[in-house]
TIBAKE-244197 format. One record per residue (C-alpha): residue number from 1; residue in one letter; x, y, z. Coordinates in nm, 4 decimals. Example, Ala and Ser with C-alpha at 12.3 -4.5 7.8 and 13.67 -1.06 7.14 Angstrom:
1 / A / 1.2300 / -0.4500 / 0.7800
2 / S / 1.3670 / -0.1060 / 0.7140
//
This chain:
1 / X / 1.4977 / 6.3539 / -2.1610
2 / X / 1.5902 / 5.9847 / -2.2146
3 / X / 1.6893 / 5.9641 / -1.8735
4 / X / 1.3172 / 6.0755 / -1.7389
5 / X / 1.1307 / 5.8504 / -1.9278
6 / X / 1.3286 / 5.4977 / -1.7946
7 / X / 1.2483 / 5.6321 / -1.4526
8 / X / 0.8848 / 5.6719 / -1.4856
9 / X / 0.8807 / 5.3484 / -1.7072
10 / X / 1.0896 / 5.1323 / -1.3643
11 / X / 0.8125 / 5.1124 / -1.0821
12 / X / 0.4311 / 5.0905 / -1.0097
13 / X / 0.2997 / 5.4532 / -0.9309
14 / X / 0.1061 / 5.4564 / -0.5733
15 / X / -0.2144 / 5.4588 / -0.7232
16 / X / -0.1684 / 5.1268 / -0.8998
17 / X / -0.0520 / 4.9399 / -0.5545
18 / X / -0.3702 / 5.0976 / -0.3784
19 / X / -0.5890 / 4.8669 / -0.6836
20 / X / -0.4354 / 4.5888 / -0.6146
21 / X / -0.3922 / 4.5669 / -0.2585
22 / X / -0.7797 / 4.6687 / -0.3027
23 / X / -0.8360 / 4.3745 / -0.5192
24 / X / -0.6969 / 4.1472 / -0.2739
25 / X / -0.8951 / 4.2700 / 0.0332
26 / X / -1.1573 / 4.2079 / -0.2191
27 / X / -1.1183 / 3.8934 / -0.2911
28 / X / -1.0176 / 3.7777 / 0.0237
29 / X / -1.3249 / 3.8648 / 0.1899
30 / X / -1.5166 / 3.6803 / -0.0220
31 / X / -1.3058 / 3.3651 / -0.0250
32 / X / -1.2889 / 3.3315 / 0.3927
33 / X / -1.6753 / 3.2783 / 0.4419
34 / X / -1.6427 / 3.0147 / 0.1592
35 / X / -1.3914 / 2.8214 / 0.2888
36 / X / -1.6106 / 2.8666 / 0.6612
37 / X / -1.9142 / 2.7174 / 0.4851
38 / X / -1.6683 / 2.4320 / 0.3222
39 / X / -1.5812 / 2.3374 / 0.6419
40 / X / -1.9399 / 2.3181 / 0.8254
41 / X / -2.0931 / 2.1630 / 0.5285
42 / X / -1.7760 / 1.8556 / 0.5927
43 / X / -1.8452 / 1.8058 / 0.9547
44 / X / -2.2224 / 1.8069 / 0.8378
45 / X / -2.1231 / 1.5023 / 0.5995
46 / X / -1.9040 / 1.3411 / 0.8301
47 / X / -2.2080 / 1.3516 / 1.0984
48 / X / -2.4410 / 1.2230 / 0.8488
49 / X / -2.1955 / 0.9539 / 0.7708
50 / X / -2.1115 / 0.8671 / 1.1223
51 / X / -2.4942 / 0.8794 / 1.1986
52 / X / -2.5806 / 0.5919 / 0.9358
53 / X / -2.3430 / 0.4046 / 1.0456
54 / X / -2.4256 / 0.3705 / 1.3803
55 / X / -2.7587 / 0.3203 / 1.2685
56 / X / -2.6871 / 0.0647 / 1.0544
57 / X / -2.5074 / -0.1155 / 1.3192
58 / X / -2.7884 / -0.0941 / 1.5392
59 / X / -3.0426 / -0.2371 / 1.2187
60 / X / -2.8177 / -0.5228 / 1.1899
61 / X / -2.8255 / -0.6447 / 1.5789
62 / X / -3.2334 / -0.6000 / 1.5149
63 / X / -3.2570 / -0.8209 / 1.2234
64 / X / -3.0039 / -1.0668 / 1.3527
65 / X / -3.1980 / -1.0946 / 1.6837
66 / X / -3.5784 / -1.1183 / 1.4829
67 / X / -3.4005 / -1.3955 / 1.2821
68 / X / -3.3511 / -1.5767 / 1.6105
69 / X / -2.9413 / -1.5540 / 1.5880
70 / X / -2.9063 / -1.3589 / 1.9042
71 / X / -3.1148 / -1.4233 / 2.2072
72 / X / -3.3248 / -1.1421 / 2.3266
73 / X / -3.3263 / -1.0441 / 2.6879
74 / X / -3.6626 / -0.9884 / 2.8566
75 / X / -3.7612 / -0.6022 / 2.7467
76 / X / -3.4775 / -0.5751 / 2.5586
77 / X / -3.7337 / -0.5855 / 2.2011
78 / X / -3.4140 / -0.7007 / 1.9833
79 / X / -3.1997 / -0.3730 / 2.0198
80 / X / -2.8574 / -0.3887 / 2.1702
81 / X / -2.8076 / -0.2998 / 2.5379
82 / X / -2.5565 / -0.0394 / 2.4990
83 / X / -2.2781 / 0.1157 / 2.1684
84 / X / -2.0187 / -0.0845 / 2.3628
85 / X / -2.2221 / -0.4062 / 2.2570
86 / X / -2.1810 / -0.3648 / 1.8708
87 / X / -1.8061 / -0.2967 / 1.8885
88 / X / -1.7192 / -0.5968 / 2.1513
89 / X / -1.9411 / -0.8011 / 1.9188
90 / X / -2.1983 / -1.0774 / 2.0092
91 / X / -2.2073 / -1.4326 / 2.0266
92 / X / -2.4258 / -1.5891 / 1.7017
93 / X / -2.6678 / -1.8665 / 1.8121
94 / X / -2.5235 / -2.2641 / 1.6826
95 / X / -2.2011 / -2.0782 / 1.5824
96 / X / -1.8915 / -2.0539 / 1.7534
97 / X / -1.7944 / -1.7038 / 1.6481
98 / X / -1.8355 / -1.3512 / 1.7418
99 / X / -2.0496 / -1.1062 / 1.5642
100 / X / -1.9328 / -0.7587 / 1.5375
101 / X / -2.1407 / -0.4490 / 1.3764
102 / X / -1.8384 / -0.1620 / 1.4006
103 / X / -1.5010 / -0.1484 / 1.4917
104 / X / -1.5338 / 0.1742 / 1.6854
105 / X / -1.8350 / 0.3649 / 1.7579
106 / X / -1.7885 / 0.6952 / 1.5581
107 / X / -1.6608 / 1.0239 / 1.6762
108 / X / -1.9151 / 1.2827 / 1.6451
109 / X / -1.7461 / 1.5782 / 1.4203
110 / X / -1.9775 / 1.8440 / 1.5871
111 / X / -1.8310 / 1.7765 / 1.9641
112 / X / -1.5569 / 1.6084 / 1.8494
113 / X / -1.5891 / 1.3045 / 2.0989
114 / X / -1.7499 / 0.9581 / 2.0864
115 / X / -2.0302 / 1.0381 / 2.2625
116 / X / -2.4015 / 1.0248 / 2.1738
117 / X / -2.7264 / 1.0749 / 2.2668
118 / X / -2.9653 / 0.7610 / 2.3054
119 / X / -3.3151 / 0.7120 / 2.2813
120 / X / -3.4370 / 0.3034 / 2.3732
121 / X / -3.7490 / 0.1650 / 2.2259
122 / X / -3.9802 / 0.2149 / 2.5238
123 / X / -3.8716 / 0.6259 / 2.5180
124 / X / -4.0641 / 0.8725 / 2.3968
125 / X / -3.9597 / 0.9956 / 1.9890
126 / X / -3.8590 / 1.3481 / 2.1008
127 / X / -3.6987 / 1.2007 / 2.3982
128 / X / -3.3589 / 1.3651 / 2.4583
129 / X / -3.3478 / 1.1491 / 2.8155
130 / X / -3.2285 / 0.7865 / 2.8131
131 / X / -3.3814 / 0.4941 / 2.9254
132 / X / -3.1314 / 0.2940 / 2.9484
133 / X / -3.3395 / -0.0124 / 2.8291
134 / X / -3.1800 / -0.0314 / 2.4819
135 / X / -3.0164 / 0.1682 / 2.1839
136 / X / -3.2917 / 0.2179 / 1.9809
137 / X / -3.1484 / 0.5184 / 1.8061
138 / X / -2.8413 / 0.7770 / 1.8238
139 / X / -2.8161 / 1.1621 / 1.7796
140 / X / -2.5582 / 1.3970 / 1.8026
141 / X / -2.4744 / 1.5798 / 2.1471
142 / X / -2.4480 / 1.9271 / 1.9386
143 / X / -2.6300 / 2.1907 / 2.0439
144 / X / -2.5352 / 2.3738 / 1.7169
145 / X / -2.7317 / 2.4422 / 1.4029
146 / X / -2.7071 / 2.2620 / 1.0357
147 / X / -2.6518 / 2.5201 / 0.7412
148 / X / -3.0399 / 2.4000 / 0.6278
149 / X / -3.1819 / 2.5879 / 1.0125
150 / X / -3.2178 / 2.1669 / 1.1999
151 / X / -3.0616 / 2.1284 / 1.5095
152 / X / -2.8135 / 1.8293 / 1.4873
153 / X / -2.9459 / 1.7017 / 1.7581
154 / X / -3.3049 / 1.6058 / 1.5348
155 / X / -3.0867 / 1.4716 / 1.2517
//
């Protein structure tokens, strides 16, 4: 009788192994389209990030050129010619130094290259065509879709 009862006592019965190989699954499939989300809403920061950047870079050249420290070409309203410009850097009016506004332009995280879209000054706001004129303002190449519904391409 002794001998019965240490054998039922050693192992998990089938029925316990099915509830926790249950549980799992459970909580497995709820943990996956977390991390998913996690992931998305990271790019979505690092685009944001990478956005204002560029941005700010492009600000910069505008009030540096209003101030009178970089000479503006003919049409060219203040902005920088191309992305190129604010890495290479630009030479400051009376000084004998180079002004730089990045030190690489940004990958986008959504295509995963360092390519953007540019709109100049003289294009249209909804413009997804550039002039060529100036960089007026960046957006992403992404044809995807932000967790809030916007395209990334209006961000």
């Amino acid at each position: 009788m002794m001998t019965r009862l240490h054998r039922r006592q050693k192992g998990y019965t089938l029925a316990e192994l099915v509830m926790v190989a249950a549980l799992i699954a459970l909580l497995s499939s709820i943990v996956l389209p977390v991390a998913k989300f996690t992931v998305k809403r990271r790019k979505e920061a690092d685009l944001r990030l990478a956005l204002r950047q560029l941005r700010t870079a492009i600000d910069e050249h505008k009030k540096l050129s209003d101030n009178g420290m970089i000479p503006v070409k003919l049409g060219g309203e203040g902005y920088p010619e191309s992305l190129e410009v604010l890495v290479e850097g630009i030479d400051l009016v009376g000084q004998e130094r180079k002004q730089r506004f990045l030190r690489r332009i940004p990958i986008d995280p959504m295509t995963g290259e360092a390519e953007w879209g540019m709109r100049s000054y003289q294009d249209e706001p909804e413009s997804t065509t550039f002039g060529g004129q100036n960089v007026y303002d960046v957006f992403s190449l992404s044809e995807g879709v932000g967790l809030d519904g916007t395209e990334y391409k209006d961000w």
